[in-house]
ZABADREN-250956 format. One record per residue (C-alpha): y, x, z; residue number from 1; residue in one letter. Coordinates in nm, 3 decimals, always signed. Layout:
Y  X  Z  NUM  A .
...
! end
This chain:
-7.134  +6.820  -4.564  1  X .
-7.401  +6.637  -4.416  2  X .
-7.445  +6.243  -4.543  3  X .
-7.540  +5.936  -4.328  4  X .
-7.849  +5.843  -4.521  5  X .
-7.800  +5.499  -4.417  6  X .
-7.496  +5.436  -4.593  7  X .
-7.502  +5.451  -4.934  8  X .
-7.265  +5.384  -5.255  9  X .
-7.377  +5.164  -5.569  10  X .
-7.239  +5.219  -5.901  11  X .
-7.380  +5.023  -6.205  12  X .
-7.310  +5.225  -6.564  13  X .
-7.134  +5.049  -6.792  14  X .
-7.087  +5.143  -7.191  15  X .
-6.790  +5.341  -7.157  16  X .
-6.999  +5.556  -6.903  17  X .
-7.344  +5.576  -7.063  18  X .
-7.435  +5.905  -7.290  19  X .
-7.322  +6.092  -7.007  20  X .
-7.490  +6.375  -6.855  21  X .
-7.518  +6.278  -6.454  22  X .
-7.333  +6.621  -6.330  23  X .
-7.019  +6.541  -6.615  24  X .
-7.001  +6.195  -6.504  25  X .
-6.959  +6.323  -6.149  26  X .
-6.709  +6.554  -6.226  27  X .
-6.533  +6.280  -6.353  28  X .
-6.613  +6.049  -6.158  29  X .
-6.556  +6.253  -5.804  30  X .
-6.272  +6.435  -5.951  31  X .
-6.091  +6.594  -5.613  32  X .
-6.487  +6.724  -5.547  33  X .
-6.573  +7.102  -5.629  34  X .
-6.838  +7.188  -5.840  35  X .
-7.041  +7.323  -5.565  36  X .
-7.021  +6.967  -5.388  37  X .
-7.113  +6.817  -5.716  38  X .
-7.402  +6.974  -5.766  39  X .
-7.525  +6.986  -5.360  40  X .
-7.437  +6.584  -5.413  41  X .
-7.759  +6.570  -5.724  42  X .
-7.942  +6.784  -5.533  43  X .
-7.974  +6.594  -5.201  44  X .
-7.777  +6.242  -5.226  45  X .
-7.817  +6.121  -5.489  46  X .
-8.070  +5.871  -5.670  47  X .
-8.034  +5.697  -6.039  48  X .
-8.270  +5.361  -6.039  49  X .
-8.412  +5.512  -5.716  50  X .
-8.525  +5.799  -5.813  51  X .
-8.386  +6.190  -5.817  52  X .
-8.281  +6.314  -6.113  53  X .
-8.153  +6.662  -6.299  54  X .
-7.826  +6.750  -6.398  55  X .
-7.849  +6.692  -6.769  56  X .
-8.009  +6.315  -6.695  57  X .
-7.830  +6.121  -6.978  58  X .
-7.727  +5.798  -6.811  59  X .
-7.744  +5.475  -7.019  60  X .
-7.599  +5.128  -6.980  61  X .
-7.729  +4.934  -6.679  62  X .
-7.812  +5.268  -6.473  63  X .
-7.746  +5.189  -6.109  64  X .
-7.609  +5.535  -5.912  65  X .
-7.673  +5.591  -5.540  66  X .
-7.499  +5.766  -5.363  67  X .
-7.576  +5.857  -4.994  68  X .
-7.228  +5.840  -4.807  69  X .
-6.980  +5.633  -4.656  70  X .
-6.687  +5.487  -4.835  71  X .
-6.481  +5.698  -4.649  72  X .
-6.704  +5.998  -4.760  73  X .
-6.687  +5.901  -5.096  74  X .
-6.303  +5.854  -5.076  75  X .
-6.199  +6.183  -5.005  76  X .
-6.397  +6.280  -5.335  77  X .
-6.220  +6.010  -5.550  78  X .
-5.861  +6.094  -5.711  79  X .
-5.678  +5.769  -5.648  80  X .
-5.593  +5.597  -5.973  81  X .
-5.212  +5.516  -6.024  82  X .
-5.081  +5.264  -6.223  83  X .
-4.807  +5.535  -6.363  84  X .
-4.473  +5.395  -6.576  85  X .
-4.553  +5.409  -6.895  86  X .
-4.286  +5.618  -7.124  87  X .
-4.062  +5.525  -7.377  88  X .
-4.302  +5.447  -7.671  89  X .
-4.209  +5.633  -7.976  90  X .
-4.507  +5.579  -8.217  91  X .
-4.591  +5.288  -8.453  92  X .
-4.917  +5.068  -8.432  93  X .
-5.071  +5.104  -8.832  94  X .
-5.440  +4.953  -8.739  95  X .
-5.586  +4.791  -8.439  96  X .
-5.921  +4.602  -8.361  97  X .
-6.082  +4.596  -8.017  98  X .
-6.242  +4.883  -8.056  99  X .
-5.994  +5.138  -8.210  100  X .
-5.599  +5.181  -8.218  101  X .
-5.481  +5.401  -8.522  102  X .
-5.059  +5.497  -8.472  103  X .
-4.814  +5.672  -8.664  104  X .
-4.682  +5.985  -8.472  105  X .
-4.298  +6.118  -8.522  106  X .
-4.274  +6.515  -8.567  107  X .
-4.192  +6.664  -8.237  108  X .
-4.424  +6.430  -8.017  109  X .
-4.727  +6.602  -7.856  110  X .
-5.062  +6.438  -7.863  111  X .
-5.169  +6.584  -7.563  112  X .
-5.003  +6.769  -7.312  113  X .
-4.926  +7.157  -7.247  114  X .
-4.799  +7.423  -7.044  115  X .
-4.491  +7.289  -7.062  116  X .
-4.468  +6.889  -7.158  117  X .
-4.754  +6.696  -6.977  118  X .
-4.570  +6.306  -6.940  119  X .
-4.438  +6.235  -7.215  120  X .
-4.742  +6.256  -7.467  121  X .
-4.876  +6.004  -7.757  122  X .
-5.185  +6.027  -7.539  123  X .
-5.024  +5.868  -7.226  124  X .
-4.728  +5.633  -7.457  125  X .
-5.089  +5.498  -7.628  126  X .
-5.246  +5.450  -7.261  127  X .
-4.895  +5.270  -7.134  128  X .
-4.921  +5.047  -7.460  129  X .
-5.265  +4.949  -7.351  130  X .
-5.220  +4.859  -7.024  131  X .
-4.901  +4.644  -7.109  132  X .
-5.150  +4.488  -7.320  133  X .
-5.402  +4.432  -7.042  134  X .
-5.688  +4.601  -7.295  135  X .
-5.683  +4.928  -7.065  136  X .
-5.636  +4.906  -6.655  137  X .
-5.735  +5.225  -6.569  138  X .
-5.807  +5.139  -6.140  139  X .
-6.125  +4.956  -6.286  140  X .
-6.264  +5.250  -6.481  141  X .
-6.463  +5.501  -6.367  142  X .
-6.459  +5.771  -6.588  143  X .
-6.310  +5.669  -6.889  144  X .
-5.929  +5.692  -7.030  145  X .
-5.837  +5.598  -7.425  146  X .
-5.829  +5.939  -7.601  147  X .
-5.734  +6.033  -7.949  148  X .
-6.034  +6.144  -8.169  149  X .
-5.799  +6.300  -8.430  150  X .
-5.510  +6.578  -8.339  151  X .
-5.234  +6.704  -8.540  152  X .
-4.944  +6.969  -8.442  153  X .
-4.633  +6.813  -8.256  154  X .
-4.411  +6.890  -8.556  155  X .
-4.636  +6.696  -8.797  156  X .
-4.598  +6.323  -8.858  157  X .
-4.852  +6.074  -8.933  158  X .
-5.182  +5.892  -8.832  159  X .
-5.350  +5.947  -8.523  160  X .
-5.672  +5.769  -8.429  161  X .
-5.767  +5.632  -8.075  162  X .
-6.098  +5.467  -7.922  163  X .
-6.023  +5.207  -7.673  164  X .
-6.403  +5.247  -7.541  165  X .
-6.621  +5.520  -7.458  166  X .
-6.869  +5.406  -7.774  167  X .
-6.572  +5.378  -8.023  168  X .
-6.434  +5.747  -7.931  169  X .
-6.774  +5.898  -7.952  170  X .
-6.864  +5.747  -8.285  171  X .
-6.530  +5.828  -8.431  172  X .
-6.560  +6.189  -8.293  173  X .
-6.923  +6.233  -8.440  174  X .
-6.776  +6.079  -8.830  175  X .
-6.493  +6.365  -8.827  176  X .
-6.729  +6.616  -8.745  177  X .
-6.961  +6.506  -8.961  178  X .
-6.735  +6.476  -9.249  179  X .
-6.835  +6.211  -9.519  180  X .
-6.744  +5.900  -9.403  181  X .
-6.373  +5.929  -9.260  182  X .
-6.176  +6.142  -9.536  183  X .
-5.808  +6.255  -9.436  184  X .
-5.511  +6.307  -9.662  185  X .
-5.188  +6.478  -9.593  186  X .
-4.875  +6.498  -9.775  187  X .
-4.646  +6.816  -9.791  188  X .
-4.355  +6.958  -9.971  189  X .
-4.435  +7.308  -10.060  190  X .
-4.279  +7.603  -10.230  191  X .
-4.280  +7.652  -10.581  192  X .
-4.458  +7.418  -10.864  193  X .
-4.785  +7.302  -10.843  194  X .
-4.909  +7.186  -11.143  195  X .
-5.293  +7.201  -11.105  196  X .
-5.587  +7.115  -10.885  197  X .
-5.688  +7.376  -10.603  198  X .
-5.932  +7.397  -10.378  199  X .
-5.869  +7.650  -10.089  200  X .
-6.151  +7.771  -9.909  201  X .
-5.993  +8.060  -9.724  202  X .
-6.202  +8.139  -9.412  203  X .
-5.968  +8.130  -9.098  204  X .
-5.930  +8.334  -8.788  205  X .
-5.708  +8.224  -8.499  206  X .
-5.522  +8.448  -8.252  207  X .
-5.533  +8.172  -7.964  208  X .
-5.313  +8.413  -7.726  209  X .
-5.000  +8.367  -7.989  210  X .
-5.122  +8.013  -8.160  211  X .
-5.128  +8.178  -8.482  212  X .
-5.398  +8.142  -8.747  213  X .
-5.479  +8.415  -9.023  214  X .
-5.667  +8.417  -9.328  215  X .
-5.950  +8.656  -9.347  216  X .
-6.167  +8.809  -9.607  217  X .
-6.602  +8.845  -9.539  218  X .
-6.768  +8.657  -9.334  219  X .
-6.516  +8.673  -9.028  220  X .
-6.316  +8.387  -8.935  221  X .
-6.427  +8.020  -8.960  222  X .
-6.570  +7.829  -9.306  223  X .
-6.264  +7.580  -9.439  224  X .
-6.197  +7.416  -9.709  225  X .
-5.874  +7.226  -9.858  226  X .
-5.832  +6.997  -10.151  227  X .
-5.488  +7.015  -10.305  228  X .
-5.375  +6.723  -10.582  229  X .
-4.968  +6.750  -10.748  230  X .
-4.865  +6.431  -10.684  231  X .
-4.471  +6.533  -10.790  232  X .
-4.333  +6.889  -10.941  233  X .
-4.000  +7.000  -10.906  234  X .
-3.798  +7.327  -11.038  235  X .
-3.824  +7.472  -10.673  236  X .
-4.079  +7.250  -10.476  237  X .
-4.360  +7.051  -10.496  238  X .
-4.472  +6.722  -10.327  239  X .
-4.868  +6.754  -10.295  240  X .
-5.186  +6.590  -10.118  241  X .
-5.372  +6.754  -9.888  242  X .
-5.691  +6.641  -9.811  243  X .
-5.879  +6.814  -9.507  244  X .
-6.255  +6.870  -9.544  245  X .
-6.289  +7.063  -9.255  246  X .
-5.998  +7.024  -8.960  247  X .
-5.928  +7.389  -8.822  248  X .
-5.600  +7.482  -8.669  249  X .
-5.285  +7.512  -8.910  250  X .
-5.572  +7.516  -9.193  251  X .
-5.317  +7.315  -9.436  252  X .
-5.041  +7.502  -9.374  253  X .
-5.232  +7.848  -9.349  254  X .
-5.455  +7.763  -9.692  255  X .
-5.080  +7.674  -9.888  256  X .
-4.911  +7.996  -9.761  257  X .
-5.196  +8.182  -9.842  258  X .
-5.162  +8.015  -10.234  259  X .
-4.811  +8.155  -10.234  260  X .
-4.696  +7.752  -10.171  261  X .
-4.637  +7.764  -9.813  262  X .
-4.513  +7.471  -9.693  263  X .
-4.108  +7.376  -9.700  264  X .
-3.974  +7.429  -9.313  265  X .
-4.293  +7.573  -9.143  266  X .
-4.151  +7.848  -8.911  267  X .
-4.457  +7.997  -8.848  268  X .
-4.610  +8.040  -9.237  269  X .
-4.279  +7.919  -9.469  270  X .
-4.085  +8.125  -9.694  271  X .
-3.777  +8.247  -9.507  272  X .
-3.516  +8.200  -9.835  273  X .
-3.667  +7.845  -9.883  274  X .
-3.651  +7.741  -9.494  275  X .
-3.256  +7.814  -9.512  276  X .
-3.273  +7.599  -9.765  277  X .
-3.393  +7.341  -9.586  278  X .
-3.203  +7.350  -9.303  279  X .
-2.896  +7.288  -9.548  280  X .
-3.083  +6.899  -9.524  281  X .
-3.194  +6.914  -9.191  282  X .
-3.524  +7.008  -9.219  283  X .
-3.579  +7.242  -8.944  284  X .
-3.974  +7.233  -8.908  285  X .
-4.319  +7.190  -9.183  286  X .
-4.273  +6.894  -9.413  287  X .
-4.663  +6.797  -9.339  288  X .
-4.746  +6.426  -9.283  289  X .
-5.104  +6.320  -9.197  290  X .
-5.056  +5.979  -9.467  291  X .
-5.400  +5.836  -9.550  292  X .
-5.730  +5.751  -9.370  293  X .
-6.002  +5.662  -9.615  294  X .
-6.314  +5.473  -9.426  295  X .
-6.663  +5.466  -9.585  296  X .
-6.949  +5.217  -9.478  297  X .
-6.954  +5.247  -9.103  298  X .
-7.207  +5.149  -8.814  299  X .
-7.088  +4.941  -8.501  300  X .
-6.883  +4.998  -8.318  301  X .
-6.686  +5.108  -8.617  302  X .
-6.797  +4.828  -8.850  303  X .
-6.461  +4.634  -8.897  304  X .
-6.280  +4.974  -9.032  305  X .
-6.555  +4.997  -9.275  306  X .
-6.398  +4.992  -9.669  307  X .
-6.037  +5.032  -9.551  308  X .
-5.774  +5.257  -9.641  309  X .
-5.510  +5.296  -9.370  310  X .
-5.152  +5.474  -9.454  311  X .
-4.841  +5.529  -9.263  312  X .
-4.479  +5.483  -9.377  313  X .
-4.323  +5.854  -9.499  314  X .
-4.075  +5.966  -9.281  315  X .
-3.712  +5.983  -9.372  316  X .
-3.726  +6.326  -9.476  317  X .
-4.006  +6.335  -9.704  318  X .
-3.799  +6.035  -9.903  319  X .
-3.478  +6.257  -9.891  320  X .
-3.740  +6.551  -10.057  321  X .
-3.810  +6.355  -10.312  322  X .
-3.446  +6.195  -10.360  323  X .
-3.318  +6.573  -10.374  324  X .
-3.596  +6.729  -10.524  325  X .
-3.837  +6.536  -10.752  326  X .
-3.616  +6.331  -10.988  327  X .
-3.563  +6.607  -11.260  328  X .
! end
């Protein structure tokens, strides 16, 4: 396609655009466009403070984008945003500053969508919250939605952490990765007693074609490492904290089965004998709940989580575990 190069298109980058590589923003940006278009589009019609640029160009706050084409050019590139019905919100608000949302998740909720559920998500309840709120209206952004910076697996409870900008998701992202100033504890009834300290450092493989991860021996498989504290022993199970210093997939439940504790209901890893067990009290899938977020000294925009500990209520069957299990 061939532009009028005396029309033209302005856009201005604001912060929850800049850090962006010019060719991701337009994918974003121009999201019905293909990638051939995209990159034809840098190539010949496009200019960032009036002059051309490369791909990777990392735009910054105050950039101003022009495009060469018509409104109605540029309209047949844009996926119309839709102001969708929010659904039924199932999670509970724990922490929340203007920056970042953190939310208890029930068991059974997916935080983002897949194959099969892609509505009704904690990504897209947290988005509908927002919007109610007037904090997120998503026909005035260009690029950006709320995401969560955290994941856990749709039958585990607990926190989940969102950025409401495009600076407050990135710097969240880079402190998990980075691993010393956000620390993350789980809770989880296991099988058997534990009595003593462990740290796991199994290295773990995953089989992405059946979701399944595997402990492996060498130097295959990914570098991992769990923390495990008895917080209460029973004859038959055990009530411990988990605390993640790396975040691979299943790496809690994989570590604990791999200790001979696997975890009480987890259909995947659990102890068959104990899971029937469990369903006798309605436990039907991993008693793993993601309880404590521990913040260090942070840097803007995270400064006002900086020194806090954030926890979310235990679910009702982690109280009957312990009513059942734990008092003798």
């Amino acid at each position: 396609m061939l532009y009028n190069k005396t029309s033209m298109v302005k856009i201005v980058i604001g912060e929850n655009e800049a850090g962006q590589r010019v060719d991701r923003f337009l994918r974003k940006y121009l999201g019905s466009a293909p990638l051939s278009a995209i990159y034809r589009i840098i190539r010949k019609d496009l200019k960032v403070n009036g002059r051309r640029v490369r791909e990777d160009a990392q735009l910054q706050t105050g950039d101003e984008l022009t495009l060469y084409m018509t409104e109605e050019q540029l309209g047949t590139f844009r996926k119309p945003a839709r102001r969708k019905a929010a659904p039924r919100r199932q999670f509970q608000v724990i922490y929340e500053d203007d920056q970042v949302l953190i939310v208890s998740k029930p068991k059974g909720l997916l935080v983002h969508g897949d194959a099969r559920e892609k509505s009704n998500t904690l990504a897209n309840q947290v988005c509908g919250y927002l919007q109610e709120r007037g904090e997120y209206d998503p026909s005035a952004e260009k690029t950006f939605t709320p995401a969560p910076a955290n994941r856990i697996d749709r039958n585990t409870s607990g926190l989940v952490m969102f950025g409401k900008t495009a600076p407050a998701l990135r710097e969240l992202t880079k402190q998990i990765r980075e691993r010393d100033r956000i620390r993350k504890f789980y809770l989880a009834v296991v099988c058997g007693e534990v009595s003593e300290e462990m740290v796991l450092t199994d290295r773990l493989q995953k089989d992405s074609q059946n979701n399944r991860v595997t402990a492996v021996s060498g130097e295959e498989g990914m570098a991992s490492e769990t923390r495990i504290r008895p917080v209460k022993t029973g004859r038959r199970f055990s009530l411990v904290e988990a605390e993640l210093i790396t975040g691979r997939t299943h790496q809690i439940r994989v570590h604990l089965a791999k200790a001979g504790h696997p975890l009480l209901g987890d259909p995947k890893y659990g102890d068959p004998a104990a899971n029937e067990t469990g369903r006798k009290h309605q436990v039907t899938s991993q008693l793993l709940h993601a309880w404590r977020l521990q913040f260090e000294e942070l840097d803007q925009p995270l400064q006002k989580l900086s020194g806090r500990t954030v926890e979310a209520p235990l679910p009702r069957q982690f109280e009957m575990a312990e009513r059942e299990w734990f008092n003798g």
